[in-house]
One Martini backbone bead per residue (centre of mass of N, CA, C, O) as a GRO file, in nm:
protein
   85
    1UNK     BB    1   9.078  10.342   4.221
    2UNK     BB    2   8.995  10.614   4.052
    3UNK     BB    3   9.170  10.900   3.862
    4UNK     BB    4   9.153  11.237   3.742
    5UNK     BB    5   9.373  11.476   3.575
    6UNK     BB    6   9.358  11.789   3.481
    7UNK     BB    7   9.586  12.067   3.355
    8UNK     BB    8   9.870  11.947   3.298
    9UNK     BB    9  10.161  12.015   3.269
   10UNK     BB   10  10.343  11.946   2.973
   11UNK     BB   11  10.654  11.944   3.135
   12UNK     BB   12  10.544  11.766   3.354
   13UNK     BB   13  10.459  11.502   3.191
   14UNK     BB   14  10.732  11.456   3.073
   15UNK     BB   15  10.852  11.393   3.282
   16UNK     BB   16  10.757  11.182   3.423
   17UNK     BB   17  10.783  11.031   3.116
   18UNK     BB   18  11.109  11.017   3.209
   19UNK     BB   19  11.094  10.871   3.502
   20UNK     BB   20  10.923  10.617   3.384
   21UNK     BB   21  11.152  10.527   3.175
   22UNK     BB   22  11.408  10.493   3.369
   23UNK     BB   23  11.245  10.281   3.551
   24UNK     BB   24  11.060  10.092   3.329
   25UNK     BB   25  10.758  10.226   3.354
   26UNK     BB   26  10.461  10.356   3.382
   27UNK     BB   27  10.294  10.653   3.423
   28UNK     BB   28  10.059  10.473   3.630
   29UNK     BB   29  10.293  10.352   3.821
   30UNK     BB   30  10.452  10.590   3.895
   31UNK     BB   31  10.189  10.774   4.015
   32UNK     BB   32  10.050  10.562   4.207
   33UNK     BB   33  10.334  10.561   4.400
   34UNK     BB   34  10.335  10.885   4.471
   35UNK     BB   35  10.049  10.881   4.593
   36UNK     BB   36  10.090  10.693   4.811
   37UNK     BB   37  10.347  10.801   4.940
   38UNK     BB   38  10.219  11.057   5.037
   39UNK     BB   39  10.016  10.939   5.222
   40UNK     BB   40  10.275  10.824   5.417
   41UNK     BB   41  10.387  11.075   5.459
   42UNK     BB   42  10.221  11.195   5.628
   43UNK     BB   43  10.182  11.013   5.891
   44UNK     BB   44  10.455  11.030   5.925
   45UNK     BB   45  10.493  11.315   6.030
   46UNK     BB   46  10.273  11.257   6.271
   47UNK     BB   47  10.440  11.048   6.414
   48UNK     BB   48  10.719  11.210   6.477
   49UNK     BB   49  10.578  11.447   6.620
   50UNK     BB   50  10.456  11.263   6.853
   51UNK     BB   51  10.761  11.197   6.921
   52UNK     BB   52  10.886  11.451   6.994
   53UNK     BB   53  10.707  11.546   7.225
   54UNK     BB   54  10.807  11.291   7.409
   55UNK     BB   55  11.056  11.375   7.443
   56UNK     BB   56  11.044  11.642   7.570
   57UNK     BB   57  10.900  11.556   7.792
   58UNK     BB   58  11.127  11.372   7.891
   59UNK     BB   59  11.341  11.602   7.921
   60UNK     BB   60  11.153  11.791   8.141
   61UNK     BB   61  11.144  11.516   8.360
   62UNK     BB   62  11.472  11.491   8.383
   63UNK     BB   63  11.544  11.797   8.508
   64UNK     BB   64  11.380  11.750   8.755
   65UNK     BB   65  11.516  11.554   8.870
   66UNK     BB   66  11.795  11.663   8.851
   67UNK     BB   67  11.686  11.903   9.053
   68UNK     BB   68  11.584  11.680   9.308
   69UNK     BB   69  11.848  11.542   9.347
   70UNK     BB   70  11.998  11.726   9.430
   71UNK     BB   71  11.861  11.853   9.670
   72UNK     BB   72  11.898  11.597   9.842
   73UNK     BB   73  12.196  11.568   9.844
   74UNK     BB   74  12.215  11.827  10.011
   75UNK     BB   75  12.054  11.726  10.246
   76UNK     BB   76  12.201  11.450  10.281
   77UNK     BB   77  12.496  11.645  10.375
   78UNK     BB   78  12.346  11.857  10.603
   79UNK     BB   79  12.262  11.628  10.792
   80UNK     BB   80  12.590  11.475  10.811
   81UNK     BB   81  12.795  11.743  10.782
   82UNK     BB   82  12.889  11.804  10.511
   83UNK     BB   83  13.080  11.923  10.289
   84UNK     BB   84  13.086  12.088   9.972
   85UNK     BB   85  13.235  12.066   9.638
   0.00000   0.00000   0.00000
């Protein structure tokens, strides 16, 4: 699929002509990679999103785990007859 951009300041064009020669590729060669970049990087993004919401979660319902496993180990304790240290 082809795109055309107009109005592009010339010294962005300058810039990217000097990244794609650094590179050793073409303007058009350096430009379709930085836009595929773009693409992969919102998804990538929003899968990190919903990776780090898991994690949260997870972290969520491991404290109320150790505050029931306390509760239980008290509970126990004080049926066996121990105290507490």
């Amino acid at each position: 699929m082809d795109m055309l951009l107009r109005d592009i300041d010339p010294v962005a064009v300058k810039k990217i002509d000097e990244i794609a020669k650094e590179k050793k590729i073409s303007r058009q060669e350096f430009l379709k990679g930085q836009i595929e970049t773009l693409a992969v990087f919102q998804e990538q993004k929003d899968r990190e999103a919903a990776l780090e919401h898991i994690i949260y979660q997870n972290i969520k319902m491991m404290e109320k785990c150790a505050v029931a496993i306390e509760t239980i180990n008290g509970f126990i304790q004080e049926m066996m007859g121990e105290d507490e240290e």
